[in-house]
VEXDREN-2710 file (C-alpha; in Angstrom, 1 decimal):
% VEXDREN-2710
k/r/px/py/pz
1/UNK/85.2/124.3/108.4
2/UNK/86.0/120.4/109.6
3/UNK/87.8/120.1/112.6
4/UNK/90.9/118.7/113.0
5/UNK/91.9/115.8/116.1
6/UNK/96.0/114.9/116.2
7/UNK/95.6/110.7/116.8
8/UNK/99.1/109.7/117.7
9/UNK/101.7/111.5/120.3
10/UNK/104.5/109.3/120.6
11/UNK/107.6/110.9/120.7
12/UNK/109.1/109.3/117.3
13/UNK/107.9/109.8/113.5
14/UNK/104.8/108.4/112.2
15/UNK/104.6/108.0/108.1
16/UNK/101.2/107.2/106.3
17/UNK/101.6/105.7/103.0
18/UNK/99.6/107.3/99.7
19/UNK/96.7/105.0/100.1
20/UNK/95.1/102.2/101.8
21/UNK/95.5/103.9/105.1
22/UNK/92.5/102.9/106.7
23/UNK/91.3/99.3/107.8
24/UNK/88.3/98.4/106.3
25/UNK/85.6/99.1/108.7
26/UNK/87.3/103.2/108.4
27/UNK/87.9/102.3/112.5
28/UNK/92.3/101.9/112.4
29/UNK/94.9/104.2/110.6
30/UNK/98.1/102.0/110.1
31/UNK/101.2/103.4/109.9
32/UNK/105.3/103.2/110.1
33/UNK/107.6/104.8/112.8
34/UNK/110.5/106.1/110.1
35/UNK/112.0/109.3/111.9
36/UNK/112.2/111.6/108.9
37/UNK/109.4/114.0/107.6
38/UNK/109.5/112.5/104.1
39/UNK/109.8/109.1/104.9
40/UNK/113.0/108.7/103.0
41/UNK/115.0/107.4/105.4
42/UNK/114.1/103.3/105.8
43/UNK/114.8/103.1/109.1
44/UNK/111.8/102.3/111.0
45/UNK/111.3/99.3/113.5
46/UNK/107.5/98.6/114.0
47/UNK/104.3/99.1/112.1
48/UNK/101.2/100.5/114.7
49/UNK/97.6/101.3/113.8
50/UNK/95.7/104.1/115.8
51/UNK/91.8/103.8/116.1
52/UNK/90.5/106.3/114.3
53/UNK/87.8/107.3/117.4
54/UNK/89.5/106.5/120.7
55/UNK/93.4/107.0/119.8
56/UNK/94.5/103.4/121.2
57/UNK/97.9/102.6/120.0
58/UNK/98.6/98.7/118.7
59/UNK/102.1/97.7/117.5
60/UNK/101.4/95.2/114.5
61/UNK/105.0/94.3/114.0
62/UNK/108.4/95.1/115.0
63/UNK/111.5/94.2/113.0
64/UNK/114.5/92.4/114.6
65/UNK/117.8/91.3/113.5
66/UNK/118.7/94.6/111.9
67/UNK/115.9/94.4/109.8
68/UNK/113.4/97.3/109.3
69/UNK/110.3/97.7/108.3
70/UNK/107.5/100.6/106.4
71/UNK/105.2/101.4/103.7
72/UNK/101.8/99.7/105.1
73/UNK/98.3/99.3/103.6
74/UNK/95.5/97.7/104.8
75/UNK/93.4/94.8/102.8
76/UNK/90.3/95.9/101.7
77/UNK/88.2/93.6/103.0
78/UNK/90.5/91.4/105.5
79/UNK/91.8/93.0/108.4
80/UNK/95.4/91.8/106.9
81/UNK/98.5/94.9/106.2
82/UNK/101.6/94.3/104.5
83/UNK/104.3/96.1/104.1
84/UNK/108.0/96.2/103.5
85/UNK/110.5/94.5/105.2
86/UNK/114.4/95.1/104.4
87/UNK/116.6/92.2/105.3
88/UNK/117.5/90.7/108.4
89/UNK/121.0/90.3/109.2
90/UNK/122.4/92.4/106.6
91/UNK/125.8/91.8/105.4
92/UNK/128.2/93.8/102.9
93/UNK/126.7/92.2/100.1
94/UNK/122.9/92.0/101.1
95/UNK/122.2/95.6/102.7
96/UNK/118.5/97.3/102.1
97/UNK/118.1/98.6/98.6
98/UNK/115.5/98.9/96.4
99/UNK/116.6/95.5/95.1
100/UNK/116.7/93.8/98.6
101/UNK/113.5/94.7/100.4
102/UNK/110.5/92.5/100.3
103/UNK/106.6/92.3/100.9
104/UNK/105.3/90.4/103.8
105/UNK/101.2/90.4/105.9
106/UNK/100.5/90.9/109.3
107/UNK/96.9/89.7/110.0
108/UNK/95.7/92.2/113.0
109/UNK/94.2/89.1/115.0
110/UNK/97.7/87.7/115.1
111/UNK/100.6/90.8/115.6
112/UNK/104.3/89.8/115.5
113/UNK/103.6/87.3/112.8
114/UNK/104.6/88.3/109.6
115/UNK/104.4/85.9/106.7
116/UNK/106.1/86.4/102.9
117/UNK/103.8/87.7/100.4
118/UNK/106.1/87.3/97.6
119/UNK/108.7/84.6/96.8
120/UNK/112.4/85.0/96.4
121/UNK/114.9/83.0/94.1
122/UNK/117.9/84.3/92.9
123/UNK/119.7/81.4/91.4
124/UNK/119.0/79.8/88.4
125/UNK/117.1/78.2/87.2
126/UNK/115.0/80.9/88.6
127/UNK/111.4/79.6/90.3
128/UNK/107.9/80.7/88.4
129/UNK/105.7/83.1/90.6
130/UNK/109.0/84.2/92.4
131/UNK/110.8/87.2/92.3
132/UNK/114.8/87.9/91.8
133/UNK/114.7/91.4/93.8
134/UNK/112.8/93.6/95.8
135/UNK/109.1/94.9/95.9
136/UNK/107.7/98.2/97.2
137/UNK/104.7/99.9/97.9
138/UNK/102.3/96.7/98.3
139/UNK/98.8/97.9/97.6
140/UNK/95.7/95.6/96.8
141/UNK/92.8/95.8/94.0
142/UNK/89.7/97.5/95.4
143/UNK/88.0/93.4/95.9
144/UNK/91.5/91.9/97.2
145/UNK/92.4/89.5/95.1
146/UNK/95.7/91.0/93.5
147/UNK/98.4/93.2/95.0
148/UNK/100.3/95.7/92.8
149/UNK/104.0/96.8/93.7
150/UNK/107.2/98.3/92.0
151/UNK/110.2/95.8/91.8
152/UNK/114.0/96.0/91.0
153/UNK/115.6/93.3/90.3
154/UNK/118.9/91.9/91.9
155/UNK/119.9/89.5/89.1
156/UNK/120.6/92.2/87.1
157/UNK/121.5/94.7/89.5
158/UNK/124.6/92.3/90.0
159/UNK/125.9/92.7/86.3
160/UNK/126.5/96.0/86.7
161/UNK/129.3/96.5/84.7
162/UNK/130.2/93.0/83.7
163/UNK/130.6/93.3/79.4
164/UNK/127.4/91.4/77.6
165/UNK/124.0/91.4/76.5
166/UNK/122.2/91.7/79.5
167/UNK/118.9/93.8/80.5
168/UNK/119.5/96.5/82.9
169/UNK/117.3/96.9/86.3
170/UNK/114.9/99.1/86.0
171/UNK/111.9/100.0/87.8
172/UNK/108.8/98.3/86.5
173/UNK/105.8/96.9/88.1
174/UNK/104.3/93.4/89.1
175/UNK/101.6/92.1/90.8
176/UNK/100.5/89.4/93.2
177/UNK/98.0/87.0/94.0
178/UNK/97.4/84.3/96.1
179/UNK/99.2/81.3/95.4
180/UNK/101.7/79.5/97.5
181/UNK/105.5/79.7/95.5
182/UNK/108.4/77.3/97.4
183/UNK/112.1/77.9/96.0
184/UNK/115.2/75.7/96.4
185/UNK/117.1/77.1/99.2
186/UNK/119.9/77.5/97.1
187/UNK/120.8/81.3/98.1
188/UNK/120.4/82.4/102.0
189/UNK/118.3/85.1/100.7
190/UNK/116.2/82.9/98.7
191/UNK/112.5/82.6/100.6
192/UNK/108.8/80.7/99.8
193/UNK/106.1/83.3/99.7
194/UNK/102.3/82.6/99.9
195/UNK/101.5/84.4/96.6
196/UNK/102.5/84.2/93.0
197/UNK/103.9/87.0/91.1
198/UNK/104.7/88.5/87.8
199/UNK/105.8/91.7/86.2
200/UNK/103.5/93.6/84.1
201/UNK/105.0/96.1/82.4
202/UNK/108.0/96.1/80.4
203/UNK/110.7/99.1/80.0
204/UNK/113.6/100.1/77.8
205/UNK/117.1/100.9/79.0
206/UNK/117.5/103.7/76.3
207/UNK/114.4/104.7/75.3
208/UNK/113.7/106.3/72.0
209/UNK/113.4/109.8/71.7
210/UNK/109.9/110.7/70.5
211/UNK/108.4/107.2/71.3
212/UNK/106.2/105.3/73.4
213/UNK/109.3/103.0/75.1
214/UNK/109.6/104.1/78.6
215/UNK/112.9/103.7/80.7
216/UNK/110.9/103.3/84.7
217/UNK/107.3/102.1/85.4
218/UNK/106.1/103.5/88.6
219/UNK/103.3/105.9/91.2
220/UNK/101.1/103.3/89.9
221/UNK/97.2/103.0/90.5
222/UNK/94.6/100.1/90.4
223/UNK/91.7/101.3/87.5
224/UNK/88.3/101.8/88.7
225/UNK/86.7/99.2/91.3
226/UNK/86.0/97.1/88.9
227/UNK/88.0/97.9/86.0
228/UNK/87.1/100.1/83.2
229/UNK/84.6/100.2/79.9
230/UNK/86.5/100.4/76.8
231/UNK/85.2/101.9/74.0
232/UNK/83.3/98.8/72.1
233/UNK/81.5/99.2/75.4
234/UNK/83.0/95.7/76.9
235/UNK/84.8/95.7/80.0
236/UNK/88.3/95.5/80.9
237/UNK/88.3/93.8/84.4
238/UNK/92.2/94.4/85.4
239/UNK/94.2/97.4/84.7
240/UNK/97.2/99.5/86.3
241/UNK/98.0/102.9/85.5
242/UNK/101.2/104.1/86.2
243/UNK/103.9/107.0/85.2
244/UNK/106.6/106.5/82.6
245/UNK/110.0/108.4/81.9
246/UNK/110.1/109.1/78.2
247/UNK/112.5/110.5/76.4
248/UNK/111.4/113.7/74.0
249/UNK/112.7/114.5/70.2
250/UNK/115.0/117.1/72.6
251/UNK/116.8/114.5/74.6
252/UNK/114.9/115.6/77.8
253/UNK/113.0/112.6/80.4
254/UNK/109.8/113.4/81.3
255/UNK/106.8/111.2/83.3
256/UNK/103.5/110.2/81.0
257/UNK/100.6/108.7/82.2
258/UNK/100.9/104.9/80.9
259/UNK/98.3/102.2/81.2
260/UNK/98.4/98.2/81.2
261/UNK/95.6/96.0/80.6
262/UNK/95.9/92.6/82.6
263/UNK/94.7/89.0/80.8
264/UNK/92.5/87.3/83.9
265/UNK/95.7/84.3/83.3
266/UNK/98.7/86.0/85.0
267/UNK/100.5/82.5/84.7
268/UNK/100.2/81.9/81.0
269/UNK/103.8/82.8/79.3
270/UNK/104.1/85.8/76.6
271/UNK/106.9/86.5/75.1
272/UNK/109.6/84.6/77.4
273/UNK/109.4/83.0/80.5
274/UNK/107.6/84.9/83.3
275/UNK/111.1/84.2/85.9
276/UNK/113.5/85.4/83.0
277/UNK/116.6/84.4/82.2
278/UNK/120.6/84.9/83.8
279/UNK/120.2/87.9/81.2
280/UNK/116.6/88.7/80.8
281/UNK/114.3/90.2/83.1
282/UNK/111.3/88.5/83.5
283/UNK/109.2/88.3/80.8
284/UNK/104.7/90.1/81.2
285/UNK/101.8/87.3/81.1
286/UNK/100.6/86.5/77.7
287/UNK/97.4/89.3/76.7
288/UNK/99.2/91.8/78.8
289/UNK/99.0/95.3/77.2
290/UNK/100.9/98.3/77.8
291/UNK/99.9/101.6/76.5
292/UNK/101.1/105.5/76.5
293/UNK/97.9/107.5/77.4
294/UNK/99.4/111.4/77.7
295/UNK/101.8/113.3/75.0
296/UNK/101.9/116.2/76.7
297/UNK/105.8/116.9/75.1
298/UNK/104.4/119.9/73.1
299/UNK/102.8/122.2/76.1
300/UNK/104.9/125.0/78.2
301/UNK/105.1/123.1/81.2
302/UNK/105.3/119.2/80.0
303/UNK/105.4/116.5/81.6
304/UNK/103.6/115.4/84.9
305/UNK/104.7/117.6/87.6
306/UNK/104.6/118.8/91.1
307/UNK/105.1/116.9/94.4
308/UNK/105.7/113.3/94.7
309/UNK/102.4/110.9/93.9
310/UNK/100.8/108.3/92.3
311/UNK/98.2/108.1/90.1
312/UNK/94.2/107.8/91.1
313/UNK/91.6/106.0/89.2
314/UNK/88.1/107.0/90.0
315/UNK/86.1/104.3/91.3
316/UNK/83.9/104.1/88.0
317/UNK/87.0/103.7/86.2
318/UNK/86.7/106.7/83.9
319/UNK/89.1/108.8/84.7
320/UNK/92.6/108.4/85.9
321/UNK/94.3/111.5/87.8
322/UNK/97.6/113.4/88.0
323/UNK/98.6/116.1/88.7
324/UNK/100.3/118.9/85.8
325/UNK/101.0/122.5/85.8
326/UNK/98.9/124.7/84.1
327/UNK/100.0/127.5/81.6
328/UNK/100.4/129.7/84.4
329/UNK/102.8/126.9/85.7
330/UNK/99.9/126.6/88.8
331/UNK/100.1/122.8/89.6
332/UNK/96.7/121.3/89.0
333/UNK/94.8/118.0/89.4
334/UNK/94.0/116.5/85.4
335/UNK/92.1/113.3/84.5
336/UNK/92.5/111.5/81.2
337/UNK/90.5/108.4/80.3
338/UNK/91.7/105.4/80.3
339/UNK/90.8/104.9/76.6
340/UNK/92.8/107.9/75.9
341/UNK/91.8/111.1/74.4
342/UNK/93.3/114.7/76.2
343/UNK/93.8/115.2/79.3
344/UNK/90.9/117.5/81.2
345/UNK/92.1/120.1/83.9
346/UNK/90.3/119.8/86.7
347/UNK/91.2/122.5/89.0
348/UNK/91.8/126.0/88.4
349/UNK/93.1/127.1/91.8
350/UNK/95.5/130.3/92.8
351/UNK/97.8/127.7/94.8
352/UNK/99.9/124.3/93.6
353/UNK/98.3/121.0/94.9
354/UNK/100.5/120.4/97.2
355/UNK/100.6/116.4/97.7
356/UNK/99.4/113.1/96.9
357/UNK/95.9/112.8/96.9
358/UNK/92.8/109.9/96.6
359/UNK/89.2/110.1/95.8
360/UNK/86.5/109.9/97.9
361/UNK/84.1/106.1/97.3
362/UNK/81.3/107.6/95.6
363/UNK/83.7/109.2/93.3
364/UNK/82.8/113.2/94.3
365/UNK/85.7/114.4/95.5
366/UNK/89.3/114.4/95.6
367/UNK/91.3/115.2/98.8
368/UNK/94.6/117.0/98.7
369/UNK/96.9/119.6/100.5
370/UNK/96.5/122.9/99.4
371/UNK/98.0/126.1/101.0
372/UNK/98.8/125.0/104.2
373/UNK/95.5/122.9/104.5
374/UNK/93.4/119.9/103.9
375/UNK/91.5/121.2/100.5
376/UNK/88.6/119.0/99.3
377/UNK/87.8/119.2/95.2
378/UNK/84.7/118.7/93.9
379/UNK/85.1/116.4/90.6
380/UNK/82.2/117.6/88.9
381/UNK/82.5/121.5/88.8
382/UNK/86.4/121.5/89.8
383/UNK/85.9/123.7/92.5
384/UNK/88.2/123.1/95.8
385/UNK/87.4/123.9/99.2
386/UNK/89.4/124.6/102.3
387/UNK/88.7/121.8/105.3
388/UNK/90.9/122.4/108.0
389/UNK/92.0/126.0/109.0
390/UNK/95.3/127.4/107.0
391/UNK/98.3/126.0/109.3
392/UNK/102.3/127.7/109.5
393/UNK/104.5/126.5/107.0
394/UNK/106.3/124.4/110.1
395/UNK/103.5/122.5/110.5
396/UNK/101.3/122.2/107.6
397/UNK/100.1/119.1/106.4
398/UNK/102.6/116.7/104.8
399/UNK/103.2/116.0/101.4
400/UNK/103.3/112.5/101.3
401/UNK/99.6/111.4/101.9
402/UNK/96.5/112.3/102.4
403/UNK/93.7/109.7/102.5
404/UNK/89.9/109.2/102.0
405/UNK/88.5/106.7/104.6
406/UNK/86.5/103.6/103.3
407/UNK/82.9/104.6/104.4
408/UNK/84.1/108.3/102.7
409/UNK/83.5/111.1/106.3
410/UNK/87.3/111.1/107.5
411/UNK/90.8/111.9/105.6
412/UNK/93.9/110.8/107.7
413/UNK/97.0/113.1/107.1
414/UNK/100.8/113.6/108.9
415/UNK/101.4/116.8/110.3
416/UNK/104.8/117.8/111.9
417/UNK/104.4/118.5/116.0
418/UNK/106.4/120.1/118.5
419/UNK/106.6/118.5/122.0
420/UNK/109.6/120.2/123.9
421/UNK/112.9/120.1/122.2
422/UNK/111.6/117.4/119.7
423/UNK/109.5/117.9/116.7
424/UNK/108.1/114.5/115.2
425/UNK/105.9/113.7/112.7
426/UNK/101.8/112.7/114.1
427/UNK/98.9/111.9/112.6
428/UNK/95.7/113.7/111.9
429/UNK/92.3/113.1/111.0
430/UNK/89.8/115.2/110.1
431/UNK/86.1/115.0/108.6
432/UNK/84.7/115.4/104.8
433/UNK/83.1/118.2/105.4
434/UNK/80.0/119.0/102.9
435/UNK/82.1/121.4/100.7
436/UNK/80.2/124.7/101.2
437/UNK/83.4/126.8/102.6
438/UNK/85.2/128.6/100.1
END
C-alpha cells in the first residue's frame, strides 16, 4: 500500500479542482484558498502551487478590490494557470454570479499578473469572440491550443421577467483559443481578452419529454488526446463530452452523457451570429455537432448518478466515463463510446465511487475515492485496488478531486486536517502504486 505525504499546512482551506492539477513537468500542485470543504463558497483570495517533492509554498495571485478568485488548472505544456476571477469592485448590480465571473492566466515566471483569457461585451452590438456573461471551470485540450469552460450569460440573465421572445440563460459550454478580442468600452464591465471564444453547444429552455433537447450543458471533458476514430475509421480531431438534463416521457430531469463534435473553423457562423442577438444567445460555429450518447431512462436507477463530477475521456479517445448506479444501486464507474452503442460497467465494487475521478496517461487506470481511501481501477479487468490505508469518516479524502499526475506515479487529493481548534482543508499526494493490494 502507497504511502501518503500531507503537502500544504497553512491554517486556511486549500481546494484542488477535478483536473489539470498538476504543472506539466508533475513537479507543482496548484490550488485555491476557499475556506469551505466543498469549495462552494467563492470566497477565496489567492491561487498558490505546492511542489510536489519539497512542499515550498508560492502564491500565484491574490485578488484585490473585493474581487476573488478559484478554480485553477495548469496548461499542459506552458507553465501558464487560469482560473476564475469574480469582479472587482462589486456593486448592487454586478456582484459574483455564475453570470459575472470570468477566466483570466497567470504565467508562473511572472505571479501577480493576471491577464483576460476571454473577452467581455455586454452592449450591443455585441463583439465576435467575446462573451456577454461569465465562464467557469477553464480547462485546456490535452496539446493547448483550446480551453473548454461552462458559461451563463448576463444578457439574458437581465430579461428575467421582462414579457417577449427571448432565450433563457442556461448553462452551456464554449471554448477558447488564442486570439486577441478588443470591445468598445461601452459598459464598465465590458473587458479585451487575449483569446476568442464561442459556445458549442446549444440547449432548450423546455425540453421535450422523451427527446434528445437538453435544458444545461455541463461536467464536461476534452475526448481523447487527440480526438477520437469514428466509425468510417476517419478521425474526429476536436470533441467535448459533457452531461445533459433531459426530460423523460414521466416529466422527471435526469443527466445523459452528450457529445459535440467541433469543425477545426470555430469562427465560421452556423445558424446565427456566433455573439447573438439582444434576444438570442449566441449562436455554435458552422459543422458543430451535438449528439445524445446514453438513454439510460428505462433502467432501475437512471440517469448518471452519485457524487459531483465530470466526465473523463480516455486518452485513446475510446471511451468516455461516468459514473451510474448499478442494479444494486452500488455507484459504479461506466464508459460508453464516443460513437455510441451501450454503456459498459466497469467496476463491480461492494462500495459507491465516492468522487470525481481522472485516468491515468497510458490509459490503465482510473483513480478515485473509495471507502474512505484513494482506490486505483484497473480499466482492463475492472478490478479496484485500495492505495492509501482506509481513513475516519472526518477525514477521508474529499470528494471533489482526485488527480493523476502528468508523468502518471502520483495522485494529488484534499483531505480535511485538524491543527488545534481549527480543522482546514490540505492537500495530499500519494503514489500509483502497481495495483497488487486488494
Amino acid at each position: 500500500m502507497a504511502n501518503e505525504r500531507q503537502l500544504t499546512h497553512a491554517p486556511h482551506g486549500h481546494v484542488l479542482t477535478n483536473t489539470a492539477v498538476w504543472s506539466p513537468d508533475s513537479q507543482w500542485i496548484v490550488y485555491d484558498t476557499r475556506s469551505d470543504p466543498a469549495g462552494e463558497v467563492f470566497d477565496g483570495d489567492a491561487i498558490e502551487m505546492v511542489n510536489a517533492r519539497t512542499g515550498e509554498v508560492r502564491v500565484l495571485y491574490r485578488s484585490c478590490n473585493g474581487a476573488r478568485c478559484g478554480v485553477a488548472t495548469f496548461h499542459p505544456r506552458e507553465n501558464k494557470v487560469v482560473f476564475i476571477l469574480g469582479p472587482e469592485h462589486p456593486t448592487p448590480d454586478w456582484q459574483y454570479a455564475p453570470h459575472h465571473r470570468q477566466g483570466v492566466m497567470v504565467d508562473v515566471d511572472r505571479p501577480g499578473v493576471a491577464r483576460n483569457l476571454d473577452a467581455r461585451d455586454i452592449v450591443p452590438p455585441f463583439t465576435r469572440g467575446a462573451l456577454r456573461g461569465g465562464s467557469h471551470v477553464h480547462v485546456f485540450s490535452p496539446d493547448g491550443s483550446l480551453a473548454s469552460f461552462t458559461y451563463e450569460d448576463h444578457v439574458l440573465a437581465t430579461l428575467g421577467n421582462v414579457p417577449g421572445d427571448y432565450d433563457s440563460n442556461q448553462r452551456n459550454i464554449g471554448v477558447s483559443f488564442p486570439r486577441p478580442v478588443h470591445v468598445p468600452k461601452s459598459h464598465p464591465r465590458n473587458h479585451d481578452g487575449e483569446f476568442f471564444s464561442v459556445l458549442v453547444t446549444r440547449t432548450a429552455a423546455n425540453p421535450t419529454p422523451a427527446t434528445n433537447e437538453s435544458s444545461r450543458a455541463f461536467e464536461e471533458a476534452w475526448v481523447g488526446t487527440d480526438g477520437y476514430i469514428r466509425p468510417d475509421g476517419t478521425r474526429q480531431r476536436l470533441a467535448i463530452a459533457f452531461q445533459g438534463h433531459v426530460v423523460t416521457a414521466t416529466g422527471e430531469t435526469m443527466a445523459e452523457v452528450f457529445l459535440v463534435d467541433l469543425p477545426d473553423d470555430l469562427t465560421a457562423p452556423g445558424e446565427g451570429p456566433l455573439e447573438g442577438t439582444r434576444t438570442r444567445a449566441p449562436f455554435r460555429p458552422k459543422g458543430t455537432t451535438q449528439r445524445r450518447l446514453t438513454h439510460t431512462e428505462d433502467r432501475k436507477f437512471p440517469g448518471i448518478q452519485g457524487p459531483r463530477h465530470w466526465l473523463r475521456s480516455s486518452p485513446d479517445g475510446s471511451r468516455i466515463a461516468f459514473l451510474m448506479r448499478d442494479g444494486a444501486g452500488v455507484v459504479q464507474l461506466w464508459t460508453i463510446s464516443p460513437n455510441g452503442g451501450d454503456p459498459v460497467q466497469l467496476t463491480r465494487n461492494r462500495w459507491d465511487i465516492a468522487s470525481a475521478f481522472t485516468w491515468a496517461p497510458d490509459g490503465r487506470l482510473i483513480a478515485h475515492v473509495m471507502d474512505n481511501s484513494i482506490f486505483l481501477t484497473d480499466v482492463k479487468t475492472g478490478r479496484s485496488n485500495r492505495i492509501t490505508p482506509r481513513a475516519a469518516d472526518s477525514d477521508s479524502p474529499l470528494p471533489q478531486a482526485c488527480v493523476v499526475s502528468p508523468e502518471g506515479r502520483s495522485i494529488a487529493y484534499v483531505r480535511r486536517v485538524r491543527d488545534g481548534r481549527a480543522t482546514n482543508n490540505q492537500v495530499f499526494v500519494t503514489s500509483c502504486a502497481p495495483p497488487d493490494t486488494p
